[in-house]
C-alpha positions as CSV (number, residue, x, y, z in Angstrom):
1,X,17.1,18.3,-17.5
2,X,19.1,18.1,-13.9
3,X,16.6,19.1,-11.3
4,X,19.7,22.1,-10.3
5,X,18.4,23.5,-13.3
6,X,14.9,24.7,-12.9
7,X,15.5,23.7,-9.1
8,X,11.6,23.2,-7.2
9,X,11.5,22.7,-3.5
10,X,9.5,19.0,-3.3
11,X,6.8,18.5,-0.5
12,X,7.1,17.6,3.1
13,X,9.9,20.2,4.1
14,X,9.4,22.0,7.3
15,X,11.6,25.6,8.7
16,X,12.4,24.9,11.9
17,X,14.5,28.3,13.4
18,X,17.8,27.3,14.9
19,X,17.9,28.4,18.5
20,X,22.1,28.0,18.8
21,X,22.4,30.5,15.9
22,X,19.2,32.7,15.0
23,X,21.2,33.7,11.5
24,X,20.0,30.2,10.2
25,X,16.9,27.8,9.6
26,X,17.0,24.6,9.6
27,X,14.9,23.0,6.9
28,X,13.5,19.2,8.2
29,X,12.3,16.7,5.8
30,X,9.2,15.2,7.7
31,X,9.4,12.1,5.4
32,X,12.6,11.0,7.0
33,X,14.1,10.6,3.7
34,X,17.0,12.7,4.8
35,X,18.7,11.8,8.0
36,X,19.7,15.7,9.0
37,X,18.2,18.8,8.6
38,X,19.9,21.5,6.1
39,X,21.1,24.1,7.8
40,X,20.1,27.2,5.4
41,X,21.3,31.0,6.2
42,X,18.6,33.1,6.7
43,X,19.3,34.8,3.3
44,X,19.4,31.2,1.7
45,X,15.6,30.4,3.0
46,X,14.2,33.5,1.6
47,X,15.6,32.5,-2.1
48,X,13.9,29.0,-1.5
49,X,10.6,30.7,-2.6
50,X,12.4,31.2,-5.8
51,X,12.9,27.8,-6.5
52,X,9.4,27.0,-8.0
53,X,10.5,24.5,-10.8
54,X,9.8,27.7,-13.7
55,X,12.6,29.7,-12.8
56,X,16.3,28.7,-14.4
57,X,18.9,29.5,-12.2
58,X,19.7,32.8,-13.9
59,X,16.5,34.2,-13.2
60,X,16.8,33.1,-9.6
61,X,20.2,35.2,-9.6
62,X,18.1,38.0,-11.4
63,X,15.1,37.9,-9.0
64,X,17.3,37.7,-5.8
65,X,19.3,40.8,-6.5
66,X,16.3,42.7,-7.3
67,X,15.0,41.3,-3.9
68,X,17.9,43.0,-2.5
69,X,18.4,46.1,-3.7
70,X,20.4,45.6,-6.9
71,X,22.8,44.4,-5.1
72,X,25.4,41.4,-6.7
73,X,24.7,38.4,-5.9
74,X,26.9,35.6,-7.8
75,X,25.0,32.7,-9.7
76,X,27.6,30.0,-7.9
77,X,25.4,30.9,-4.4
78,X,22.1,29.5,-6.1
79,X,24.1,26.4,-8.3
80,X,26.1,25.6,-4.8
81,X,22.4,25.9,-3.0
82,X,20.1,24.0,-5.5
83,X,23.4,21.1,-5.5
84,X,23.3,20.9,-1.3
85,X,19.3,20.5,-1.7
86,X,19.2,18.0,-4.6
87,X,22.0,15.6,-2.8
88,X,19.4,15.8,0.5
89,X,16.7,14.8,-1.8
90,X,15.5,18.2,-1.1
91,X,14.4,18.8,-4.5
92,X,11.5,17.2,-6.9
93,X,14.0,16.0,-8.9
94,X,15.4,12.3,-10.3
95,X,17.2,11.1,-7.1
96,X,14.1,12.1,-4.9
97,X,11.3,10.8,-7.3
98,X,13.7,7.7,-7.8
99,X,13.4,7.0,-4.0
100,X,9.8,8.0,-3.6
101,X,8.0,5.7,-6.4
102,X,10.5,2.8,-6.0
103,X,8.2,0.0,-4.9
104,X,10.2,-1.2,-1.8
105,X,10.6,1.2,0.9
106,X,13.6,1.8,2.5
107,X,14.1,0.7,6.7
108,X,13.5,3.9,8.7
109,X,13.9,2.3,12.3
110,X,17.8,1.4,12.0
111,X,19.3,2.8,15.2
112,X,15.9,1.4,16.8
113,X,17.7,-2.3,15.8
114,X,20.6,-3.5,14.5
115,X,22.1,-2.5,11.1
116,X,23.6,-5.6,10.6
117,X,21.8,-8.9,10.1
118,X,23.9,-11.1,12.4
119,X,23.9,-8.5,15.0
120,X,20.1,-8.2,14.5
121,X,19.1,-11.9,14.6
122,X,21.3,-12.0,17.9
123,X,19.1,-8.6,18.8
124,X,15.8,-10.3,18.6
125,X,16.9,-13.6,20.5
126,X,17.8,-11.8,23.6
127,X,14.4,-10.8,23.1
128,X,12.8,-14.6,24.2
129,X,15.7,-15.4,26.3
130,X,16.6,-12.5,28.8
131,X,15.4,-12.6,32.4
132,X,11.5,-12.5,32.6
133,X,11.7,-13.2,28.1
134,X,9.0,-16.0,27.2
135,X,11.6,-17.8,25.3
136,X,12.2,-19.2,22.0
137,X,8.8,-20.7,20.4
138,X,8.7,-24.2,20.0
139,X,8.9,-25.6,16.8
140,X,5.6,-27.5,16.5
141,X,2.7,-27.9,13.9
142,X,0.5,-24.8,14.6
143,X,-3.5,-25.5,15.7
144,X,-4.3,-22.5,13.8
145,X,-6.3,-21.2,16.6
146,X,-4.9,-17.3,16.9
147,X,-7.1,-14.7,15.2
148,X,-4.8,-11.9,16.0
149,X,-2.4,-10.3,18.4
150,X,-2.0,-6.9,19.9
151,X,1.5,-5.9,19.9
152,X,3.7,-3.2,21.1
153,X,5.1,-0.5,18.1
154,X,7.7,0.9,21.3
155,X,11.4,0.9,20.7
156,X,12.7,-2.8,21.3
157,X,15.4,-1.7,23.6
158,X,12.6,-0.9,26.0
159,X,9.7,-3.4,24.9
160,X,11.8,-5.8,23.0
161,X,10.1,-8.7,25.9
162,X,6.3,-7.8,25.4
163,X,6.7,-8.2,21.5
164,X,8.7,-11.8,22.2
165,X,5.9,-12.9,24.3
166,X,3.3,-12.0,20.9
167,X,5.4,-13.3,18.5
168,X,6.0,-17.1,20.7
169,X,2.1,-17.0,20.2
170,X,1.7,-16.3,17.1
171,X,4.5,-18.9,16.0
172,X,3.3,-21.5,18.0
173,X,-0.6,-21.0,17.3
174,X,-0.8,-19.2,14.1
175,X,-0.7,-21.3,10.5
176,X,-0.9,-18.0,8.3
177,X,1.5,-16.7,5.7
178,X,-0.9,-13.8,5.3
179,X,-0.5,-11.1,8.3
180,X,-2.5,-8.3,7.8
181,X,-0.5,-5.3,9.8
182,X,-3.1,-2.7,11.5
183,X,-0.2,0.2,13.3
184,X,-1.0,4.0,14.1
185,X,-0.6,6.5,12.1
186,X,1.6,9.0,13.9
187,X,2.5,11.5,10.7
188,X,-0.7,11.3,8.4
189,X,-4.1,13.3,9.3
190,X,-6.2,10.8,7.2
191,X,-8.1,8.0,8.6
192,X,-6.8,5.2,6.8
193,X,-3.4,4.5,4.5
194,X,-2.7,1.5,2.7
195,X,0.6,1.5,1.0
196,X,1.7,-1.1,-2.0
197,X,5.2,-0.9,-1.2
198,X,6.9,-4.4,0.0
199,X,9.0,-3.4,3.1
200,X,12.8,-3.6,2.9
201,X,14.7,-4.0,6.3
202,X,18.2,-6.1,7.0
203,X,16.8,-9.2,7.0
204,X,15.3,-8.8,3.2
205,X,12.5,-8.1,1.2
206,X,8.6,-8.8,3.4
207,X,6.5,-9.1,-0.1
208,X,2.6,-7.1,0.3
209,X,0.0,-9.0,-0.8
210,X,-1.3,-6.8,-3.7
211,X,-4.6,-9.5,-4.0
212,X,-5.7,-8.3,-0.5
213,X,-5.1,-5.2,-1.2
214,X,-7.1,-4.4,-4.5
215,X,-10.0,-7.1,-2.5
216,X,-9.2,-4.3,0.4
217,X,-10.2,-1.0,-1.9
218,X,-12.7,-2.5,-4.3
219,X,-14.8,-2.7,-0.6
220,X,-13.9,0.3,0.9
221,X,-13.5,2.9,-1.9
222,X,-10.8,5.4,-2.7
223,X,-9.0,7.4,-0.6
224,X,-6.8,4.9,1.1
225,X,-3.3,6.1,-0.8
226,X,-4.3,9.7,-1.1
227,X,-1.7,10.4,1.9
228,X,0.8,7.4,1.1
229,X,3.9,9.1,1.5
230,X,3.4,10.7,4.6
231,X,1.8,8.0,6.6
232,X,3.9,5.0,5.4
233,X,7.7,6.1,4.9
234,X,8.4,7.4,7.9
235,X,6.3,5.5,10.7
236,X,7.6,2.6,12.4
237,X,4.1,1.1,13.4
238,X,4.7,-1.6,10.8
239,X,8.6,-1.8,9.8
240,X,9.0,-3.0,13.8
241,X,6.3,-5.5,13.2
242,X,7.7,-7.0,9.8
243,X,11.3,-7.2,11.7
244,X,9.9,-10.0,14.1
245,X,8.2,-11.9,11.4
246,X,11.3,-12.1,9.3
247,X,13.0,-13.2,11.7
248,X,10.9,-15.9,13.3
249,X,9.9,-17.5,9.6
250,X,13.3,-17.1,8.3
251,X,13.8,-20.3,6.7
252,X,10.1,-22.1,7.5
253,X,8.3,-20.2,5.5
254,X,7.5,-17.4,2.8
255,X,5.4,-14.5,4.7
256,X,3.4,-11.5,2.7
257,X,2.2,-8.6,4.4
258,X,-0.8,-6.0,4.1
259,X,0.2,-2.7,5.7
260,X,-2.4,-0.4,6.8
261,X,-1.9,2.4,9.2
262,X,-5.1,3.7,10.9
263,X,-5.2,8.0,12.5
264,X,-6.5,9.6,15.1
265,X,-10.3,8.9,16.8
266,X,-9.8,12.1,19.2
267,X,-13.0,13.3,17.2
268,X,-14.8,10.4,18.6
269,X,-13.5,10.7,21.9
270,X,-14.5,14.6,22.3
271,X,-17.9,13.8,20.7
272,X,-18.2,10.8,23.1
273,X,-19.8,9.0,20.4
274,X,-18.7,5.4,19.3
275,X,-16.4,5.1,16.6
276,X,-18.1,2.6,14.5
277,X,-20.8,5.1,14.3
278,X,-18.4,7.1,12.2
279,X,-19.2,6.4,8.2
280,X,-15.5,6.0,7.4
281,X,-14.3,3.7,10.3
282,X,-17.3,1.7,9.7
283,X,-16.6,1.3,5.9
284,X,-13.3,0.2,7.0
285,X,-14.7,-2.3,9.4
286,X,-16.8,-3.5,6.7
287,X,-14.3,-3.9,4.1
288,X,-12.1,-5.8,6.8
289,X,-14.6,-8.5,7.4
290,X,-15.5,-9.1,3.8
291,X,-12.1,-9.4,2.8
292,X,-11.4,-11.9,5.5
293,X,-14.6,-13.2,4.6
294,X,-13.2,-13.6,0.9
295,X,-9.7,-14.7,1.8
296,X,-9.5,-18.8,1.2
297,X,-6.0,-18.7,3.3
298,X,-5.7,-18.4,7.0
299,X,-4.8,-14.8,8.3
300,X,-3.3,-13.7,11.3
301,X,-3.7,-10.0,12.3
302,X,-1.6,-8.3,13.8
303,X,-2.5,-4.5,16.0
304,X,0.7,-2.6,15.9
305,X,-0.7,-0.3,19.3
306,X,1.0,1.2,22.3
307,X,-0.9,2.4,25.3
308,X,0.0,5.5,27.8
309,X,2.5,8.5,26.6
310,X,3.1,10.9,29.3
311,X,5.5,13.5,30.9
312,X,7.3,16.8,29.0
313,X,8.0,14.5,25.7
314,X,4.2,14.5,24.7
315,X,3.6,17.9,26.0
316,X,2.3,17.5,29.5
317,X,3.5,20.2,32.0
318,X,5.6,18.7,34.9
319,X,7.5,15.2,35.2
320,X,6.4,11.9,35.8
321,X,6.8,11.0,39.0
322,X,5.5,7.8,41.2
323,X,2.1,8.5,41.5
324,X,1.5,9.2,38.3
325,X,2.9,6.4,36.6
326,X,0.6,4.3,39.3
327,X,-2.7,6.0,38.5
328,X,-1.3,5.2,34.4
329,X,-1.1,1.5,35.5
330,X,-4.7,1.6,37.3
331,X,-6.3,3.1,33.9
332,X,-4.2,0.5,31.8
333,X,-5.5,-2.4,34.0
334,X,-9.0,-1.0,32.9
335,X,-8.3,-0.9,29.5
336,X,-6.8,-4.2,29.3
337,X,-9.4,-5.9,31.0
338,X,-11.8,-4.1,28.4
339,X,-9.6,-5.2,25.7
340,X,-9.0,-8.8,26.3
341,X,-13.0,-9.2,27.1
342,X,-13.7,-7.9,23.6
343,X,-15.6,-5.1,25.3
344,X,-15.0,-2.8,22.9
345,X,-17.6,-0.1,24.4
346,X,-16.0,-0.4,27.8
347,X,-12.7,-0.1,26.2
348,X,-13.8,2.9,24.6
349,X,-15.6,4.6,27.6
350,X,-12.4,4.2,29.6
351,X,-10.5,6.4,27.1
352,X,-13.3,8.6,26.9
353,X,-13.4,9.6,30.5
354,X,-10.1,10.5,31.0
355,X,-10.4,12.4,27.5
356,X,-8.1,10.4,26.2
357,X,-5.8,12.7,28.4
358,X,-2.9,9.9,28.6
359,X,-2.8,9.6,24.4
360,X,-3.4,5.8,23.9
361,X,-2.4,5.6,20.6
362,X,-3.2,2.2,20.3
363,X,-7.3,3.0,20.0
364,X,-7.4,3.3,16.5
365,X,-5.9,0.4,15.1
366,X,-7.2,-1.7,18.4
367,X,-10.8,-1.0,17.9
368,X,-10.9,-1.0,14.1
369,X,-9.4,-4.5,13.8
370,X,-11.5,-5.9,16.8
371,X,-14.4,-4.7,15.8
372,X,-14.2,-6.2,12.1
373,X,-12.8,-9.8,12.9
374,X,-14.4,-10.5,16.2
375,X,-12.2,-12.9,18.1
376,X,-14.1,-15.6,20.3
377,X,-11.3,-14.1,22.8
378,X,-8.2,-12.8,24.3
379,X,-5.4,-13.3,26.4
380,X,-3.1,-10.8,28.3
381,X,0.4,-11.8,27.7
382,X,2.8,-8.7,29.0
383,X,2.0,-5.4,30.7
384,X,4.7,-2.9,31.0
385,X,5.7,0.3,31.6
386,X,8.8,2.7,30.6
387,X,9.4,5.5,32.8
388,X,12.8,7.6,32.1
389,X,14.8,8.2,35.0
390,X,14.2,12.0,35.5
391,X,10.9,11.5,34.2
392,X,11.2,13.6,31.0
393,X,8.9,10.3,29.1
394,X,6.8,7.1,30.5
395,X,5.4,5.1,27.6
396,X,3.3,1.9,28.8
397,X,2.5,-1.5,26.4
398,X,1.0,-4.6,26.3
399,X,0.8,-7.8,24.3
400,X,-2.3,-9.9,24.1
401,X,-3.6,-12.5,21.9
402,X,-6.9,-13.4,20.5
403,X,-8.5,-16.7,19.5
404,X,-10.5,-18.1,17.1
């Protein structure tokens, strides 16, 4: 039966009210799946609570004149509706179930990076070879002497250079095929997603390691897919990540990937309490070490973590001007030193005095992976910051890399 049939409204669609035209909502699919919003007439939204799955189009028709007064309403408005929503994959229906449970998801960050893979690969180069870049790695025999590296997840038109500096490192010191990818979680309210799904972008298909995985839950427990969709298909915490690493092994060697997207601490950070205190994050920390423990391959980690988010964009009050973004740098310069001493209380206490008032969305997936592998120690490789010219955003990063 087509979904227009018995049409059902699927999850993760949001009314937003159209300020231009206050006759019209705009309904916004939060998984991304759908590149624009539909733009619904008011008297269009209403009948959407109609569209339940149970009701045929007919009694739709019968409902929504009722609704209104008796008043005719003709069945082609509710077949030409349910038709726009099941071509946006606005309805549970074949076309959006066939998207959702494929097992490769589709790119998300296109526009971020090139469409094209030639224009892409040529994309990333300038990365290691503009002014200031690190430069291409060298091909040698990697020592095998990088644990892990923390890594930007910011747009690479703006911190394409600090993830260049990562990835020489990584290339040049790193002997894994196995990169277990730690990124916030920026959409999901639970603690900890794993997906299964092998990550599509223009340069192929980066496999996930299903081995680590079920090693992965068998210690932790369940939970870890029970917000899959939201957390995984629209963040780009680990799609940007997997970009570089097809790029730099193209043609040296197969990679696999385990994907695993970490949420918010702020509870920790209110409470001022530790978040390996926590029973969850520590579970996690515990199921990390014992799968590295368990894993007879090398593995290189990677923390997918931005620092500082400020100005209007991330809800504070008034622009970013000078002095701000030089008090941001002081407070980074304390975190960093924190970070790449494996002082992962100092790290912590810094975010915790401010309140976390400057959103380092980094934390999570910083202090989770450190904690659990332990590196003997780190490296700053990059510090920036972006600040937009009438100070509307200012996003700061790093890179820095950790040794056995």
């Amino acid at each position: 039966m087509l979904a227009q049939e018995r049409p059902q409204l699927r999850p993760y669609l949001e009314p937003v009210q159209d300020h231009k035209d206050p006759h019209h909502v705009l309904l916004v699919d939060r998984l991304g799946l759908s590149a624009c919003p539909e733009r619904l007439t008011v008297q269009e939204f209403h009948w959407l609570r109609l569209f339940d799955g149970v009701r045929n189009l007919r009694d739709i028709q019968s409902e929504a004149m009722r609704l209104a007064g008796g008043r005719l309403l003709p069945l082609e408005n509710f077949a030409s509706l349910a038709e726009r929503l099941n071509d946006a994959l606005f309805l549970d229906g074949p076309l959006y179930r066939a998207v959702v449970d494929h097992p490769v998801r589709p790119p998300r960050c296109i526009g971020c990076y090139e469409r094209h893979p030639a224009a892409l690969r040529r994309q990333l180069e300038r990365q290691f070879t503009g002014p200031k870049a690190p430069g291409l790695p060298k091909v040698t025999k990697p020592d095998g002497g990088l644990r892990a590296a923390l890594i930007p997840h910011i747009d690479y038109p703006r911190g394409g250079q600090s993830y260049a500096w990562a990835f020489k490192e990584i290339v040049e010191r790193s002997n894994a095929s196995l990169f277990v990818i730690i990124g916030t979680s920026h959409y999901s309210n639970h603690r900890f997603t794993l997906t299964r799904k092998d990550f599509e972008t223009p340069l192929g298909i980066a496999r996930t390691d299903q081995d680590y995985i079920d090693r992965l839950v068998g210690h932790y427990g369940p939970g870890l897919f029970d917000d899959e969709l939201m957390a995984h298909l629209p963040e780009h915490s680990i799609e940007l990540e997997v970009v570089f690493l097809q790029y730099l092994y193209e043609g040296i060697r197969p990679i696999r990937i385990v994907p695993l997207v970490v949420g918010s601490f702020f509870d920790c950070v209110q409470a001022e309490e530790e978040p390996a205190r926590q029973s969850d994050i520590a579970a996690m920390i515990e199921a990390l070490r014992q799968c590295d423990a368990e894993t007879p391959e090398p593995i290189c980690y990677i923390i997918s973590g931005d620092l500082a988010h400020l100005g209007p964009k991330f809800g504070d009050a008034k622009p970013v001007d000078e002095s701000w973004v030089a008090h941001s740098r002081r407070q980074d310069e304390a975190i960093l030193h924190h970070a790449e001493a494996l002082d992962l209380a100092g790290y912590f206490r810094v975010i915790v005095e401010e309140c976390d008032s400057r959103r380092i969305c980094g934390l999570p997936p910083t202090y989770t992976l450190l904690q659990a592998i332990r590196p003997a120690s780190g490296k700053l490789l990059h510090y920036d910051q972006y600040v937009h010219p009438k100070g509307h955003e200012s996003v700061s990063f790093a890179s820095i890399a950790y040794y056995q």
